[in-house]
ZAMARGU-4260 file (C-alpha; in steps of 0.2 Angstrom, whole numbers, plus 5000, padded with zeros to 4 digits):
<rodrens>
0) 5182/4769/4569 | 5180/4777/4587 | 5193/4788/4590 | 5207/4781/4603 | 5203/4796/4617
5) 5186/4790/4617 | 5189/4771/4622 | 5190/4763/4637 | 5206/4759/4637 | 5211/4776/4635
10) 5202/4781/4652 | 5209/4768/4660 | 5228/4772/4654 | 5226/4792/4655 | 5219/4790/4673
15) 5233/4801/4685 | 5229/4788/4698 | 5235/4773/4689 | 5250/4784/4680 | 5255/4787/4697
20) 5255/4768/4703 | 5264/4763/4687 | 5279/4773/4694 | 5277/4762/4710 | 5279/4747/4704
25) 5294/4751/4693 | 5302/4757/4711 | 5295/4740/4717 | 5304/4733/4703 | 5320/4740/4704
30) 5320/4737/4724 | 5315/4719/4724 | 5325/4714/4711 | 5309/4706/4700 | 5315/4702/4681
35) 5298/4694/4676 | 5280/4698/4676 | 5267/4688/4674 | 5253/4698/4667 | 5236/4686/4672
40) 5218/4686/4670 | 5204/4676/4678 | 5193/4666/4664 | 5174/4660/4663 | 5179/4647/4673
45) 5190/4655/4685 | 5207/4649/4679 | 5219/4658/4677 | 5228/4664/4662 | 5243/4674/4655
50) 5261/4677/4649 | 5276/4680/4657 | 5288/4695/4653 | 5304/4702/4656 | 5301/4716/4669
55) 5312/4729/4659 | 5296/4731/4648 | 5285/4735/4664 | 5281/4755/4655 | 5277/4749/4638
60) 5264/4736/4645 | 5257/4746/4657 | 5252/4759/4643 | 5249/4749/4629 | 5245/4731/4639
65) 5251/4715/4629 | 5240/4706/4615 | 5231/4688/4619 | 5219/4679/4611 | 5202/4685/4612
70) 5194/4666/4616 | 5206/4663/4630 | 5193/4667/4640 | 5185/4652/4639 | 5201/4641/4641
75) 5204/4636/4625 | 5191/4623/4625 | 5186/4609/4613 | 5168/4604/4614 | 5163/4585/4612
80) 5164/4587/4594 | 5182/4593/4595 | 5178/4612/4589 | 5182/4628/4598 | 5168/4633/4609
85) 5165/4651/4605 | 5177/4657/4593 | 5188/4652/4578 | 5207/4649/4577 | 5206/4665/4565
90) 5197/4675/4579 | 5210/4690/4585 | 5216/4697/4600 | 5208/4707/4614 | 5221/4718/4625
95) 5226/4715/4644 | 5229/4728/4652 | 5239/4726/4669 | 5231/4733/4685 | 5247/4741/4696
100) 5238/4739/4711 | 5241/4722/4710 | 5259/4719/4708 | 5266/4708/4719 | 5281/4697/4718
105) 5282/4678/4722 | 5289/4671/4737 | 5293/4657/4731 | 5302/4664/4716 | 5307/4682/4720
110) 5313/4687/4705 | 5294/4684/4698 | 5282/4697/4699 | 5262/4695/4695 | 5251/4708/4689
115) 5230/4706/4688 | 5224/4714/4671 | 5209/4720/4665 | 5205/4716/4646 | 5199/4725/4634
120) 5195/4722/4616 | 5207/4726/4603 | 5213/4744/4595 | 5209/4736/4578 | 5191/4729/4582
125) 5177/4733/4569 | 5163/4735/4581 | 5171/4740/4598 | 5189/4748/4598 | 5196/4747/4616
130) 5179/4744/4625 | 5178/4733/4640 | 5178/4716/4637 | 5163/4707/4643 | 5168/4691/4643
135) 5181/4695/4657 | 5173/4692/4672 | 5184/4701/4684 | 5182/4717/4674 | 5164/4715/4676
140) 5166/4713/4693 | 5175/4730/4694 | 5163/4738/4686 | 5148/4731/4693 | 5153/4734/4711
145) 5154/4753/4706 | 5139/4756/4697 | 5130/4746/4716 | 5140/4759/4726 | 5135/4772/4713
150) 5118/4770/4715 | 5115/4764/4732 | 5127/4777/4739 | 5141/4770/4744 | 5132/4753/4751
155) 5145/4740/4745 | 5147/4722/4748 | 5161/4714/4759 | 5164/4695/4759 | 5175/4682/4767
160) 5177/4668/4759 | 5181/4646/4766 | 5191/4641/4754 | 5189/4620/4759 | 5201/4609/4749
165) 5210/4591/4748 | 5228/4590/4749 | 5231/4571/4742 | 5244/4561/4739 | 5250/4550/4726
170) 5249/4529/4731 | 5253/4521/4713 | 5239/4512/4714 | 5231/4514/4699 | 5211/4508/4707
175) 5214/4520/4721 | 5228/4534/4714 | 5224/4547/4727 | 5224/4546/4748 | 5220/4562/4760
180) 5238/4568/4767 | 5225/4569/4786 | 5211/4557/4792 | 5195/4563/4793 | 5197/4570/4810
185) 5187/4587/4810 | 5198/4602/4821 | 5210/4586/4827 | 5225/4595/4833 | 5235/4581/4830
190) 5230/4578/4813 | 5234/4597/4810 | 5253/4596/4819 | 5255/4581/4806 | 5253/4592/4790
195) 5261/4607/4798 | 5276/4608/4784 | 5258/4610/4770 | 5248/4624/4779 | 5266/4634/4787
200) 5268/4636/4771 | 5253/4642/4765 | 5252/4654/4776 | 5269/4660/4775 | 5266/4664/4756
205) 5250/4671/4758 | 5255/4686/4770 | 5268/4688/4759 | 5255/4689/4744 | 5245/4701/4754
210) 5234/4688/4764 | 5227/4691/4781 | 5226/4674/4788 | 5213/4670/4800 | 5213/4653/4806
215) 5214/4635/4799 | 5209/4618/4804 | 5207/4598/4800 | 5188/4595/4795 | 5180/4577/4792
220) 5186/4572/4774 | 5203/4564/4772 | 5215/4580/4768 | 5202/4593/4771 | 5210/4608/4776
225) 5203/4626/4780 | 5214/4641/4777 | 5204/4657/4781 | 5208/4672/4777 | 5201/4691/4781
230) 5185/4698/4774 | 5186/4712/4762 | 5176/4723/4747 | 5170/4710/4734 | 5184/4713/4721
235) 5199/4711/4734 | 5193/4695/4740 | 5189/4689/4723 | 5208/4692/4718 | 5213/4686/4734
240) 5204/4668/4734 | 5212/4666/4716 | 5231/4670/4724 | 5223/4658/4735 | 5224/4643/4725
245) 5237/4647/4714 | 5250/4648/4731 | 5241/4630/4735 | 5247/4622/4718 | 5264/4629/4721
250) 5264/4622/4738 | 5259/4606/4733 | 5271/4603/4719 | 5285/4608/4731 | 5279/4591/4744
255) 5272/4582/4731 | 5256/4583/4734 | 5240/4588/4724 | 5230/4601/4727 | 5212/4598/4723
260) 5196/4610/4723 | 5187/4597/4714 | 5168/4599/4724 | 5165/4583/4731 | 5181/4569/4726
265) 5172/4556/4739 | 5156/4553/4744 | 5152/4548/4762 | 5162/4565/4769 | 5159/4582/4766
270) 5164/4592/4751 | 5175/4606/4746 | 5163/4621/4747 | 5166/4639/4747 | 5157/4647/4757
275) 5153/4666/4753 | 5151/4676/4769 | 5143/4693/4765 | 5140/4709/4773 | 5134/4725/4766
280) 5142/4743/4772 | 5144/4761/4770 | 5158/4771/4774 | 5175/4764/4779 | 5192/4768/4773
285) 5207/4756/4765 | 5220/4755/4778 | 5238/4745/4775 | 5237/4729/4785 | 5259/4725/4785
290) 5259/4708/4788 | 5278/4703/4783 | 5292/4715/4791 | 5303/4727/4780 | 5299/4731/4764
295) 5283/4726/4755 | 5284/4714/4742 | 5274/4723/4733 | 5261/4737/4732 | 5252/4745/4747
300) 5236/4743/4741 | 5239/4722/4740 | 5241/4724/4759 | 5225/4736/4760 | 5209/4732/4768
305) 5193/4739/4770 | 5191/4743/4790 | 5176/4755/4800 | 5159/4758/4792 | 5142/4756/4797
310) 5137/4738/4795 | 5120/4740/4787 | 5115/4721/4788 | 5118/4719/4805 | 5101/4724/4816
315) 5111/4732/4831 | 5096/4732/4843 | 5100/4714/4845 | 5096/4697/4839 | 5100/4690/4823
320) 5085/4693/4812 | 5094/4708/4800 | 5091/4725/4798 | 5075/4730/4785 | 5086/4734/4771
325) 5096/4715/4777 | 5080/4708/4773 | 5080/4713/4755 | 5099/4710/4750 | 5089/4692/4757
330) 5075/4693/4748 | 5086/4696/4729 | 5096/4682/4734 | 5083/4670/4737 | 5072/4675/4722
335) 5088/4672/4711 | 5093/4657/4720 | 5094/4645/4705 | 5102/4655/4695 | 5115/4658/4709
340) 5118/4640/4712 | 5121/4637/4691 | 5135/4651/4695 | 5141/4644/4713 | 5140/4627/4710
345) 5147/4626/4691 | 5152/4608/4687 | 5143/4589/4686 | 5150/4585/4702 | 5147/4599/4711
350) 5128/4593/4712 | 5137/4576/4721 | 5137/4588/4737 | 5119/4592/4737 | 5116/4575/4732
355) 5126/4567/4749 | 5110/4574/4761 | 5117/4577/4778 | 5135/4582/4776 | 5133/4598/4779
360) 5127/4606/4763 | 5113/4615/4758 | 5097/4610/4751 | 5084/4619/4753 | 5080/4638/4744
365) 5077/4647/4760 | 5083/4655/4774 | 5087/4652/4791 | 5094/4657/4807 | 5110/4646/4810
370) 5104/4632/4798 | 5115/4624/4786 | 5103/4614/4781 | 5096/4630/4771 | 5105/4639/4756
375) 5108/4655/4764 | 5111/4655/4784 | 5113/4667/4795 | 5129/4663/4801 | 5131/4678/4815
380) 5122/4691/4817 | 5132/4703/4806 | 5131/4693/4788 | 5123/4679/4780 | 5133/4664/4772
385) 5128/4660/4753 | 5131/4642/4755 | 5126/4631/4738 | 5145/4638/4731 | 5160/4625/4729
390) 5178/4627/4728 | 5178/4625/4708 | 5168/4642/4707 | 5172/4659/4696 | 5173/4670/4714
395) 5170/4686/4701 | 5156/4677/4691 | 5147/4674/4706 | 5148/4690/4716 | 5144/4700/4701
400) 5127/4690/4700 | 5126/4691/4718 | 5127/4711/4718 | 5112/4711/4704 | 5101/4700/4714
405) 5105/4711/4729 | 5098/4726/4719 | 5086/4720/4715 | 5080/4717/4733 | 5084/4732/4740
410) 5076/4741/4724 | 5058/4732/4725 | 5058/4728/4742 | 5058/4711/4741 | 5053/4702/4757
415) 5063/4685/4760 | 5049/4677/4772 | 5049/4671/4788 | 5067/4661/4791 | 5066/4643/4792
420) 5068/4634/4808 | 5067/4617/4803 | 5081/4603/4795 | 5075/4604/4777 | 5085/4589/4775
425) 5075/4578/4787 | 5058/4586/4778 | 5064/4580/4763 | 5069/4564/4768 | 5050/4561/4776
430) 5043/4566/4760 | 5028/4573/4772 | 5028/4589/4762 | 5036/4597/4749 | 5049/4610/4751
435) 5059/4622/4737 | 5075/4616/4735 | 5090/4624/4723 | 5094/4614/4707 | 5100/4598/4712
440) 5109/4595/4694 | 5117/4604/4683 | 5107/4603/4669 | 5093/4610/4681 | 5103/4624/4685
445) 5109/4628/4668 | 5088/4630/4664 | 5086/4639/4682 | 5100/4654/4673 | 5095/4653/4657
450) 5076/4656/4663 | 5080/4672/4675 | 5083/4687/4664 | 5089/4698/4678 | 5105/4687/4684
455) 5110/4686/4665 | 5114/4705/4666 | 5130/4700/4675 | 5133/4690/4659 | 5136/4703/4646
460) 5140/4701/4629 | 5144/4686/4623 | 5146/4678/4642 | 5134/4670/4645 | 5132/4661/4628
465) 5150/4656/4631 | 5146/4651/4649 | 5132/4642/4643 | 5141/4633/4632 | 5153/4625/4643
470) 5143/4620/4655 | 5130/4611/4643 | 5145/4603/4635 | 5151/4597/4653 | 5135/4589/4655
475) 5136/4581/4637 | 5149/4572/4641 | 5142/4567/4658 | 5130/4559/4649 | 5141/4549/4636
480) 5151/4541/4650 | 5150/4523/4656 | 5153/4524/4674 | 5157/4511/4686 | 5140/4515/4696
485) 5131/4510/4676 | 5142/4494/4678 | 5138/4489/4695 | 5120/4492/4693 | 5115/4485/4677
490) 5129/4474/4671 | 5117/4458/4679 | 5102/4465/4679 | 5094/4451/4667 | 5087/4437/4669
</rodrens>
């Protein structure tokens, strides 16, 4: 067995840095009045997952971390036979292991705390005692983003996410349970002013939770709201989208309401995307952004963001064609792009979007200059917008596979093409030639993955197999439902 000072864990606990921030947040602790933790982590699917303990034991965790079951990771699942998929009920436990830079205390319950952890497997393990887990995709996340900085030195992604969602309401009726809280009035102040109490909120809380919000609007699907918040590094933003979501579900239980990431609920209107707006740097420093008065609740770093640096997308000469080394970071997205949309758009409904043409998503696997009718669009001159993701996607799944597509652009020089000028939709639609186009299903893109060997290195271990297996039982079930579409269509078909 591999001696304990020569696991991962044991790096990560003996590290000065992190000894140092675990005194913090007891002083956070103390000074806030937090009694309970919860300790969380972010599974395959991006939920999120944890336990909830009493505050006093905040030294003991943080150097030992607290036991959960090692197949949490990918929720618990049944598949359509009603077994575990991926592990046993006699499978052990892996190790969660709170990051301190993280803590932050509720707002809307200040004497709860929450803490992001890092998992590693077990102590006891026969084969790897205290390594990295690999099915924890934030943890890969972490360390994917330092080898890329390690190698390309110090070039580092930054992204800023559109978090698009419907805020419904319950009618009782049980054919139509659901309604939009807004019409579908796109940037309608009024329609806005009328859900005011929803998105105050929302902000409020977020700020407190370390949120830099942007800007927000109505958009032109019944409850479709856009809470933006600040670009950042990769990791931060990734953590931050899922705070994100979990200060919409508390918002909508206290009105009410649901709060629904579900990609395309409706057809007709646009969809809940999630729009990855990416930038490539060097340099910078992490600066405090204070965006509540008095004290912080809770660590600096929650409030930190990544400010200065040399933009090395952005051509500064002018126009909005990128810099050379732009062009690569292009050309490994577009030579990955279906495996990137099996990772960006991850469920059977999420293909709905592609499927409504002219609503403002993506088709087409190219490029283009201000074109949303292409997959990735140069939104301004300064980033490109990865735009075949939905708001049901794993934010650290995704933008690990999007920093190995990226290398290997910049590594081999891979030339993205001219960008396209023309509305791949309306090609499409005159059926005059044929264009590429991501996966328009999911079983499509599950292939698209499985067939591209480099995108499956941000799926170590036993992830992908486990991602895999989700998804294809996703789509199983997809195809043993009876649907009213199946009814309407056939029921009277014959004679």
């Amino acid at each position: 067995m591999k001696h304990f000072q020569e696991t991962d864990v044991f790096r990560e606990i003996s590290d000065p840095l992190r000894q140092e921030r675990v005194a913090r947040v007891r002083e956070k602790i103390d000074r806030l009045g937090v009694e309970y933790i919860y300790y969380q982590y972010v599974t395959i699917t991006g939920r999120v997952l944890g336990k909830a303990v009493p505050a006093r034991h905040w030294e003991q965790n943080a150097k030992k971390g607290i036991q959960t079951w090692i197949g949490g990771v990918a929720d618990l699942t049944v598949d359509i036979t009603g077994t575990l998929i991926g592990f046993s009920a006699n499978d052990g436990e892996c190790l969660a292991l709170p990051d301190p830079e993280t803590f932050c205390q509720l707002p809307w319950e200040k004497k709860v705390a929450r803490v992001f952890c890092t998992l590693f497997y077990g102590l006891e393990d026969p084969k790897t005692p205290g390594a990295y887990y690999e099915c924890d995709t934030r943890g890969n996340l972490k360390r994917f983003d330092r080898e890329f900085r390690l190698k390309h030195d110090g070039l580092h992604l930054r992204v800023g996410m559109e978090p698009e969602m419907l805020w419904l309401r319950p009618t009782g009726d049980a054919k139509r349970p659901y309604e939009g809280i807004t019409k579908a009035s796109a940037y309608h102040i009024d329609q806005f002013e009328s859900v005011r109490p929803v998105w105050m909120q929302v902000y409020e809380y977020a700020q407190a939770m370390g949120l830099d919000m942007i800007q927000g609007d109505v958009e032109d699907a019944p409850g479709l709201l856009e809470l933006n918040f600040a670009f950042d590094d990769a990791l931060a933003t990734c953590d931050r989208l899922t705070t994100y979501r979990q200060i919409c579900a508390e918002v909508a239980r206290q009105h009410g309401l649901v709060a629904c990431f579900m990609a395309k609920p409706m057809m007709g209107v646009p969809a809940n995307g999630c729009h990855h707006n990416c930038s490539v740097w060097t340099g910078g420093e992490r600066r405090l952004v204070p965006l509540v008065k008095g004290e912080l609740p809770g660590m600096d770093e929650v409030f930190t963001y990544t400010k200065g640096g040399v933009n090395a997308f952005e051509n500064t000469e002018g126009g909005w064609l990128p810099t050379e080394l732009g062009h690569h970071v292009l050309g490994g997205a577009l030579k990955h792009i279906g495996a990137l949309t099996a990772l960006g758009a991850t469920t059977v409904n999420s293909y709905r979007r592609f499927a409504d043409l002219g609503l403002w998503a993506p088709v087409g696997a190219n490029w283009g200059l201000q074109n949303r009718s292409c997959s990735i669009r140069i939104s301004a001159p300064d980033r490109f917008e990865f735009r075949a993701v939905d708001a049901m996607v794993n934010q650290h799944l995704f933008c690990s596979a999007l920093l190995k597509a990226m290398d290997d652009g910049i590594e081999n020089k891979i030339d993205p093409g001219a960008p396209e000028s023309r509305n791949v939709v309306e090609v499409m639609k005159a059926g005059t030639e044929t264009i590429p186009s991501i996966p328009l299903d999911l079983h499509e893109a599950l292939e698209a993955l499985k067939a591209d060997d480099l995108i499956l290195k941000a799926m170590p271990g036993r992830l992908y197999e486990l991602y895999d297996k989700l998804k294809r039982d996703d789509w199983r079930r997809f195809l043993k439902e009876v649907t009213d579409w199946d009814l309407n269509r056939y029921m009277h078909h014959f004679p």
